[in-house]
Residue frames as qw, qx, qy, qz and C-alpha x, y, z in Angstrom:
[[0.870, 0.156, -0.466, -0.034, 97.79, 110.22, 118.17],
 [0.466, -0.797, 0.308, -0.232, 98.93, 108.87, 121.58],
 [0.909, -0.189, 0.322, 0.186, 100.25, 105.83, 120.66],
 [0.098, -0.725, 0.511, 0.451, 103.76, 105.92, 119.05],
 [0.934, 0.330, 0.118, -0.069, 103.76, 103.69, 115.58],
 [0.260, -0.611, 0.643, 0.381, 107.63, 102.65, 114.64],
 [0.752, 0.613, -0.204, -0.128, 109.25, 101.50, 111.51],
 [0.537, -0.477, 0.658, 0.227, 112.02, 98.93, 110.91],
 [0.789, 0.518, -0.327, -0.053, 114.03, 96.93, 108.63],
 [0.743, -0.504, 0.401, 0.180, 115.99, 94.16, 109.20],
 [0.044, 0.746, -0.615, -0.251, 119.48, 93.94, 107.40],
 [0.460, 0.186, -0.865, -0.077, 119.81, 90.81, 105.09],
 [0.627, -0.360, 0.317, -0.614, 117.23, 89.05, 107.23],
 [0.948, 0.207, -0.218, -0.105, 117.20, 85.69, 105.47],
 [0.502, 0.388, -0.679, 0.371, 121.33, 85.09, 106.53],
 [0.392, -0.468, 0.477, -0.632, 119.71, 85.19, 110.28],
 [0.869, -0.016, -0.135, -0.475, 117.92, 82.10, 109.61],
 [0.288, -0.235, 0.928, -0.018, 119.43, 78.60, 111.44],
 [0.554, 0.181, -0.687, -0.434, 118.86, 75.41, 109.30],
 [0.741, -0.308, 0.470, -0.368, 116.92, 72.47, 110.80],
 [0.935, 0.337, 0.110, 0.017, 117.95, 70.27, 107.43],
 [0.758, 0.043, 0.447, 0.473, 121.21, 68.68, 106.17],
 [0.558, 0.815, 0.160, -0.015, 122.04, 71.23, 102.97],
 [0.719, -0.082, 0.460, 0.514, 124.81, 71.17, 100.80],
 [0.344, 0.939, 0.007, -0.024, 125.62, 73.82, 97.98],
 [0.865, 0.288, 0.014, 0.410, 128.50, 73.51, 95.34],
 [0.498, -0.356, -0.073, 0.787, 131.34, 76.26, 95.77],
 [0.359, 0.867, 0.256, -0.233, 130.68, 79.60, 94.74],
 [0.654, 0.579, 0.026, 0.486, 132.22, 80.96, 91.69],
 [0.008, 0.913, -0.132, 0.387, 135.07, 82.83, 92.43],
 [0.324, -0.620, 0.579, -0.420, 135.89, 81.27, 95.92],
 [0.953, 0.058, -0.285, 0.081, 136.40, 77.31, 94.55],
 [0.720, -0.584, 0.375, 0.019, 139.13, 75.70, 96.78],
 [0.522, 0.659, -0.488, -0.235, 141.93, 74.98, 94.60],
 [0.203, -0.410, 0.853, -0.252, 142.98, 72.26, 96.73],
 [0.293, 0.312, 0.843, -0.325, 139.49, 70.55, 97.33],
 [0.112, 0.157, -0.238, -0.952, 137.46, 71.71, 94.05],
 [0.426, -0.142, -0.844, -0.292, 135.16, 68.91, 94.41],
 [0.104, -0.224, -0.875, 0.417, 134.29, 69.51, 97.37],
 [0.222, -0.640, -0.429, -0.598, 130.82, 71.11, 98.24],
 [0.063, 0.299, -0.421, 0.854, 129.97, 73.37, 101.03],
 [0.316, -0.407, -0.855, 0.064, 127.87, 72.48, 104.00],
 [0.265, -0.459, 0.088, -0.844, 125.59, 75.53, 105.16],
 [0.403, -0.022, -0.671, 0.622, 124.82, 76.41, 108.73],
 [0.138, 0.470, 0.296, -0.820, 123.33, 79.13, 108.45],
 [0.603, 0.659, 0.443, -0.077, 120.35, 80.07, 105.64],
 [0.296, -0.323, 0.390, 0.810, 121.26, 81.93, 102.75],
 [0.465, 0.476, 0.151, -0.731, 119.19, 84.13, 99.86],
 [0.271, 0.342, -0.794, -0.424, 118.09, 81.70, 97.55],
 [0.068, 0.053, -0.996, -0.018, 117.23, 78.84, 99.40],
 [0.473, -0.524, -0.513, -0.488, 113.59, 77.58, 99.80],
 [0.553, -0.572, -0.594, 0.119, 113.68, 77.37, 103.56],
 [0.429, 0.211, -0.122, 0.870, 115.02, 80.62, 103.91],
 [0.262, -0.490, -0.194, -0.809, 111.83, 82.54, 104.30],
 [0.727, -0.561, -0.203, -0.340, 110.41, 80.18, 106.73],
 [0.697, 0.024, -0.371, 0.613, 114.10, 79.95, 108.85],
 [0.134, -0.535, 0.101, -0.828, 113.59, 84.02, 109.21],
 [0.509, -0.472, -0.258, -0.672, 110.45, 83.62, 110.71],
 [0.845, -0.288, -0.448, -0.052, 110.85, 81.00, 112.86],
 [0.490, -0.039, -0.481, 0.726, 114.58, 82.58, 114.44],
 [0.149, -0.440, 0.030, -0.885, 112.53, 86.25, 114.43],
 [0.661, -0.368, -0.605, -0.247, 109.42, 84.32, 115.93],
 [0.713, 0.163, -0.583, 0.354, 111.51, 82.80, 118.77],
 [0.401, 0.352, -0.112, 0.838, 112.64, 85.56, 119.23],
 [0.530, -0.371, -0.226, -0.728, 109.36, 87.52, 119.96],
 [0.804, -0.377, -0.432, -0.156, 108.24, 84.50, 122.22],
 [0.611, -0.174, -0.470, 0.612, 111.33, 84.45, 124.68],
 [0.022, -0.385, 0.087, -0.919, 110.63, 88.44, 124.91],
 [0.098, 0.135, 0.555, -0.815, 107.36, 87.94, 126.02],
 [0.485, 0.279, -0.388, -0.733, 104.85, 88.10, 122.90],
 [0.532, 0.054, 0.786, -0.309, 102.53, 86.48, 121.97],
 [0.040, -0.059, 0.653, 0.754, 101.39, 85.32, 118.59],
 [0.510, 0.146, 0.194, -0.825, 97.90, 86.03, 117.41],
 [0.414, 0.092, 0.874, 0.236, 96.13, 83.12, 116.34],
 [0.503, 0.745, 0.366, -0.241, 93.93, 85.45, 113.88],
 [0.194, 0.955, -0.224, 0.006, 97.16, 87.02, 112.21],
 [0.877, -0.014, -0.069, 0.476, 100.57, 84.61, 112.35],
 [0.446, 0.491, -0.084, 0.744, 102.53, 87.86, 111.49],
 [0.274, -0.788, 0.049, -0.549, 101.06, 89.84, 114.59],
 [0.609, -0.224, -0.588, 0.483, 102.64, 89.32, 118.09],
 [0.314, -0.753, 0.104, -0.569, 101.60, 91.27, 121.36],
 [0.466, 0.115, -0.626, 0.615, 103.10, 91.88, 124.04],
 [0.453, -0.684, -0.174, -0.544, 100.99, 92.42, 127.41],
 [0.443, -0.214, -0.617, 0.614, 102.53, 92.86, 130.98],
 [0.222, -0.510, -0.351, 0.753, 100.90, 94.84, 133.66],
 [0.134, 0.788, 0.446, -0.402, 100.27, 98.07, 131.91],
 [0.017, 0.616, -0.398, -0.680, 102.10, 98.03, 129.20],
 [0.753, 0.519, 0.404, 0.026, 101.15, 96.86, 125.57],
 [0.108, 0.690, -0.275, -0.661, 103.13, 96.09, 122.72],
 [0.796, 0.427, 0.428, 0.019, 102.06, 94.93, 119.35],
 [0.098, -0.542, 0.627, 0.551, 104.33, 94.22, 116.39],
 [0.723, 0.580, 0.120, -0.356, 103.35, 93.61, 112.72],
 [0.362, -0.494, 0.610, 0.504, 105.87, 91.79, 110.73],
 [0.815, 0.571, 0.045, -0.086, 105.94, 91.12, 106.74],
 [0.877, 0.243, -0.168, 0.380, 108.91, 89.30, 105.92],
 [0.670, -0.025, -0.215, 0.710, 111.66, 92.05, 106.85],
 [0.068, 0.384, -0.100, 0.916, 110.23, 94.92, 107.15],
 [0.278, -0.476, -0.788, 0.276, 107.87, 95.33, 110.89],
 [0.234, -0.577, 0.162, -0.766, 105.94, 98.08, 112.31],
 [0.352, 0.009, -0.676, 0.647, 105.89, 99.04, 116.29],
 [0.306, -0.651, -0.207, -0.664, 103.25, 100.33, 118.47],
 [0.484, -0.224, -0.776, 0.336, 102.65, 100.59, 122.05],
 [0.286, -0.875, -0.219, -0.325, 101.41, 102.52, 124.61],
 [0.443, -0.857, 0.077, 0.252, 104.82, 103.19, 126.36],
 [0.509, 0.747, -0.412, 0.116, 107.81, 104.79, 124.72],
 [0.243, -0.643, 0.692, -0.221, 110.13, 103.66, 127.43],
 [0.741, -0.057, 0.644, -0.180, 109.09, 99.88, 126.89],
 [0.760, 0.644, 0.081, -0.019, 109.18, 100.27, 123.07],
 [0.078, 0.920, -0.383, 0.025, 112.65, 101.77, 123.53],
 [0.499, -0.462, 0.730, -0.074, 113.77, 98.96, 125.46],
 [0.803, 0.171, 0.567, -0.068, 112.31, 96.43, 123.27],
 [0.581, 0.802, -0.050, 0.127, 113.69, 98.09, 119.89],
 [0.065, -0.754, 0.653, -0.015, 117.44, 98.12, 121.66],
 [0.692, -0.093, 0.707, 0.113, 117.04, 94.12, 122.70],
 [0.822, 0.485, 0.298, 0.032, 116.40, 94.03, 118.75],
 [0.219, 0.875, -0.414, 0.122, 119.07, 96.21, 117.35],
 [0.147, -0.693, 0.705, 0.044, 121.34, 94.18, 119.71],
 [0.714, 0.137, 0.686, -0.044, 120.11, 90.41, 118.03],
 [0.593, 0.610, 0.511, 0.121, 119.52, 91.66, 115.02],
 [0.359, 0.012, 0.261, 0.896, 121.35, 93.88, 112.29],
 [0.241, 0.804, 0.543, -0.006, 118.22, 96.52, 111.86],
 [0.248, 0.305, 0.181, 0.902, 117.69, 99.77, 110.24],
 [0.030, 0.617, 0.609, -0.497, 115.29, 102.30, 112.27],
 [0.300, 0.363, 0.452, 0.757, 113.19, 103.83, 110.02],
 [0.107, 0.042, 0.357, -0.927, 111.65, 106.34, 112.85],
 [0.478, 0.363, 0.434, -0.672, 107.86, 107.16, 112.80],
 [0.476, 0.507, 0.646, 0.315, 105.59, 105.00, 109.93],
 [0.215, 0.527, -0.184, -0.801, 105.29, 107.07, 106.66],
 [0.619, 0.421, -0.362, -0.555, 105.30, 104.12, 104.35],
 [0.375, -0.228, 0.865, -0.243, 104.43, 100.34, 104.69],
 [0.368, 0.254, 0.866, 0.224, 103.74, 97.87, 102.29],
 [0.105, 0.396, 0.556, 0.723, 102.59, 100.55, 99.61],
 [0.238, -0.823, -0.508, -0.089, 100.34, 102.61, 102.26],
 [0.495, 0.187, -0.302, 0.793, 101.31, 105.88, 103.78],
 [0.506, -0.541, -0.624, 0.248, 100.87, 107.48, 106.70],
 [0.025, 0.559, -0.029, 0.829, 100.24, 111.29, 107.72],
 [0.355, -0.315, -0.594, 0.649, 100.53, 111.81, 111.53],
 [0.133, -0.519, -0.015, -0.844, 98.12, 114.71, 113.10],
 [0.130, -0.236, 0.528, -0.805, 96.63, 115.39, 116.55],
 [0.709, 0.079, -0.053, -0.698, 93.40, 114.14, 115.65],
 [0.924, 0.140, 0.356, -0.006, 94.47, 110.24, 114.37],
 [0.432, -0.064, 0.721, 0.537, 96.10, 108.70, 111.63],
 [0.598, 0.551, -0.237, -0.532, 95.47, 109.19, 107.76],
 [0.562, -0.195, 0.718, 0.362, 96.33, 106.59, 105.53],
 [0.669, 0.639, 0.057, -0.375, 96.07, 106.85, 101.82],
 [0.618, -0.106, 0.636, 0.450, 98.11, 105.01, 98.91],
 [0.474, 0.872, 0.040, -0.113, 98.62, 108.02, 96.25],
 [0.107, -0.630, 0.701, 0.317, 102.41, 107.55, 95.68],
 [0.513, 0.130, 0.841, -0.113, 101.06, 103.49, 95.35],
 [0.561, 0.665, 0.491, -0.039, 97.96, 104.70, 92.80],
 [0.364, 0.805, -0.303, -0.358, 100.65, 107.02, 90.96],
 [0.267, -0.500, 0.802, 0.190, 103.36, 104.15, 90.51],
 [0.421, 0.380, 0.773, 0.285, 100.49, 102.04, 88.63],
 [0.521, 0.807, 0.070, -0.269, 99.31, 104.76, 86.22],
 [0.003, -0.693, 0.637, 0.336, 103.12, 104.83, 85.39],
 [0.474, 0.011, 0.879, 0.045, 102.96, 100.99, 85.02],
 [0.462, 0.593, 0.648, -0.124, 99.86, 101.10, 83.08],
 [0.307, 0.136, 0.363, 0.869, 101.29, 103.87, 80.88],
 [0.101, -0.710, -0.608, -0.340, 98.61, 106.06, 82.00],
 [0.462, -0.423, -0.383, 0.679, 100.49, 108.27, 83.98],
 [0.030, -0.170, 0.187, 0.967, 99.16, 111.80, 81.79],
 [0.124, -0.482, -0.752, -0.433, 95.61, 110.74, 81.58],
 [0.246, -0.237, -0.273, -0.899, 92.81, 112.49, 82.21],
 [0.166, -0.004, 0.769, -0.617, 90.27, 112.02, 85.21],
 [0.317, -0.244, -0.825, -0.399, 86.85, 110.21, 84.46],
 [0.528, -0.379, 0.093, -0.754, 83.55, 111.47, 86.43],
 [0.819, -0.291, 0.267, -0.416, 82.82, 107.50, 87.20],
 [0.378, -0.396, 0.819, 0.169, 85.20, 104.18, 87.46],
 [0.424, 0.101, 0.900, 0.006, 82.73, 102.86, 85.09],
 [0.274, 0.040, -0.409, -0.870, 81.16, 103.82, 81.87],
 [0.551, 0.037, 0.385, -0.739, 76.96, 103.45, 82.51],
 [0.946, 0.197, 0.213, -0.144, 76.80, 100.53, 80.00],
 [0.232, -0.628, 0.686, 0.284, 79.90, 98.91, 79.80],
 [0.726, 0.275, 0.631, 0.013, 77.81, 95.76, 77.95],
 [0.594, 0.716, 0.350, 0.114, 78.11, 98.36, 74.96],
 [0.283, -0.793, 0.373, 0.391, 81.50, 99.37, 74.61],
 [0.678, 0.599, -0.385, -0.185, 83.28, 98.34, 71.38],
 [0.332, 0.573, -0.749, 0.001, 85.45, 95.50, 71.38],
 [0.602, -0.398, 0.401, -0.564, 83.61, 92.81, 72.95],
 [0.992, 0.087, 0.084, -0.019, 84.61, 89.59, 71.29],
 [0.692, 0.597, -0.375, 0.154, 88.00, 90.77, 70.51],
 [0.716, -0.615, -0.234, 0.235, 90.22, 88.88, 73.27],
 [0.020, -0.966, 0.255, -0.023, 93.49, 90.85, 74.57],
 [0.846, 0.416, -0.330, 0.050, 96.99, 90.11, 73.97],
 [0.294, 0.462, -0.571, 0.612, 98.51, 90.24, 76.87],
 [0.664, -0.584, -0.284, -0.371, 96.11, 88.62, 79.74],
 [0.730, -0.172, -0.469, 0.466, 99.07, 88.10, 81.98],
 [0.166, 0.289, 0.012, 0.943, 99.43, 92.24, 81.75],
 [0.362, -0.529, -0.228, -0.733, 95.65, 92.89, 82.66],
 [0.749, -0.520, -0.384, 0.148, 95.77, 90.45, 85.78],
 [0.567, -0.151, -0.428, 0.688, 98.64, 91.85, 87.15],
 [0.121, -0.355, -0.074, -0.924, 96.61, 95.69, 86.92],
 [0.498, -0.402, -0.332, -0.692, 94.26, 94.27, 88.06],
 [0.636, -0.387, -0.527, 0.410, 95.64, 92.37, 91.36],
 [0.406, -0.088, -0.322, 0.851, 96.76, 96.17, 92.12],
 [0.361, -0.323, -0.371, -0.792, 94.07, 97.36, 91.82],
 [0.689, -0.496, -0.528, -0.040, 92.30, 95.09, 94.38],
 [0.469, -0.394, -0.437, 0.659, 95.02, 96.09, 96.60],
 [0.150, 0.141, -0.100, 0.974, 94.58, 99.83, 96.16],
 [0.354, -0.584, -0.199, -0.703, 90.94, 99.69, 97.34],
 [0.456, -0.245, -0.661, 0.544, 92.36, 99.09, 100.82],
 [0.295, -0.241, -0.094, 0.920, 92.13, 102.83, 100.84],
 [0.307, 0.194, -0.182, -0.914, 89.52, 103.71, 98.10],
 [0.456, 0.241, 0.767, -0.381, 86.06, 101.71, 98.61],
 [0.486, 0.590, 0.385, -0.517, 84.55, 103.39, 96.21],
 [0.493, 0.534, -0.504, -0.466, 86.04, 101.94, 93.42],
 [0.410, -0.305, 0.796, -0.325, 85.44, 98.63, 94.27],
 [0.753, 0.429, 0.394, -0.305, 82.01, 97.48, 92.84],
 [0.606, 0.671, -0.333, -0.267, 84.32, 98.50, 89.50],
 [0.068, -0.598, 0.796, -0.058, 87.39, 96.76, 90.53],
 [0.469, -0.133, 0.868, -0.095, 85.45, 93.40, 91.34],
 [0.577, 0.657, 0.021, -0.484, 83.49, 94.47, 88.27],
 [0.423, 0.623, -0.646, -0.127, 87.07, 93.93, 86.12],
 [0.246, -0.489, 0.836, -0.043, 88.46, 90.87, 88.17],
 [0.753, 0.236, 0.437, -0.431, 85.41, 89.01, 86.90],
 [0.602, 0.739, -0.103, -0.284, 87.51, 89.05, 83.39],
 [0.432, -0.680, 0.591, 0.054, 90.64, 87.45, 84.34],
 [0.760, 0.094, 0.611, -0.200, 90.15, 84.70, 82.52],
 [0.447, 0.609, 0.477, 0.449, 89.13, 85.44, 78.92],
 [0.005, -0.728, -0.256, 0.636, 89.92, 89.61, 79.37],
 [0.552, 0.678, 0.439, 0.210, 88.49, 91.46, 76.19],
 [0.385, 0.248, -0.009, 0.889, 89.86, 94.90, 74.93],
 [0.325, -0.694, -0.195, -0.612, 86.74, 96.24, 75.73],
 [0.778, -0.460, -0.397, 0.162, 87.87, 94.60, 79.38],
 [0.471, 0.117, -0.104, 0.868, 91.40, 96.65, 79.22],
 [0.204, 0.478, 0.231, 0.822, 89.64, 99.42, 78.12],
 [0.657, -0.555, -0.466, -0.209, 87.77, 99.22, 81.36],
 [0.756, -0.315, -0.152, 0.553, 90.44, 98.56, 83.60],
 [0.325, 0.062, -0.008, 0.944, 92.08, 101.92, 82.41]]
């Protein structure tokens, strides 16, 4: 693998965020003004809570990115590349947490110090683990796979001591038992079943089942659950 892949985290990212609105917000508990207890407190700066917080980040991080040099993809908002001369770097951002690549360390270095000195960050060294996927460096390429991910939903799913199944799909699922009876919890089976979608980033071949279940969302039977698991 020639190219170097970094990991970050920015520190309380949302408090980075400048306000373009007016906003007001009563005193917090604790730190009222005994003098002035009526008053209310005009914010400057974002704060975790508010609704424009998320899209303040972005916009100071953005900015940020743009005055460097970057550019934003117009396939990908979250991607920005950087191209001078003969270097190339591309950054990947998902709310606070980004990954680095480039084809020079010495240009990544530099460009991970200008952050560090704007920004409160945390280097988390070489990718291992990003947005539920992880990452196994070798000479050859990259791996990715999302088994920590596909153990954390058996736990969820209470299924975390089961037993392995030859195919994602029993050969006539039309004749499984429970097929009118509906489930009690359809808010439960969607959410399995959103993680699911995401976990065939990694594992195609359980797909055909996966889009097999989402088809149930709606009205999901037991015999649907019984599927899903």
């Amino acid at each position: 693998m020639q190219w170097d892949i970094k990991q970050m985290d920015v520190k309380n990212a949302f408090l980075h965020g400048d306000l373009a609105e007016t906003v007001y917000m009563q005193q917090p508990a604790g730190f009222v003004d005994k003098a002035h207890p009526d008053h209310v407190c005009l914010l400057h700066k974002a704060i975790y809570g508010l609704k424009q917080a998320p899209r303040a980040w972005f916009d100071k991080f953005s900015n940020f990115l743009l005055e460097f040099g970057f550019v934003c993809s117009k396939l990908d908002p979250s991607l920005f590349v950087y191209s001078q001369k003969q270097d190339v770097i591309m950054l990947l951002l998902y709310v606070d947490d980004m990954v680095i690549t480039g084809n020079n360390s010495a240009a990544m270095d530099k460009f991970m110090s200008d952050i560090k000195t704007n920004f409160r960050m945390k280097d988390l060294g070489q990718m291992h683990y990003f947005l539920g996927i992880q990452a196994h460096f070798h000479q050859e390429g990259l791996f990715l796979c999302q088994q920590k991910y596909a153990e954390d939903l058996l736990a969820v799913a209470a299924m975390s001591d089961c037993s392995p199944v030859s195919t994602p799909l029993p050969l006539q699922p039309h004749k499984t038992p429970h097929q009118t009876e509906l489930f009690e919890n359809p808010t439960y089976f969607r959410s399995l079943a959103g993680k699911l979608q995401y976990l065939t980033l990694t594992r195609p071949d359980i797909q055909f089942a996966v889009n097999f279940i989402c088809q149930k969302m709606h009205a999901p039977t037991v015999s649907d659950f019984n599927h899903l698991k």
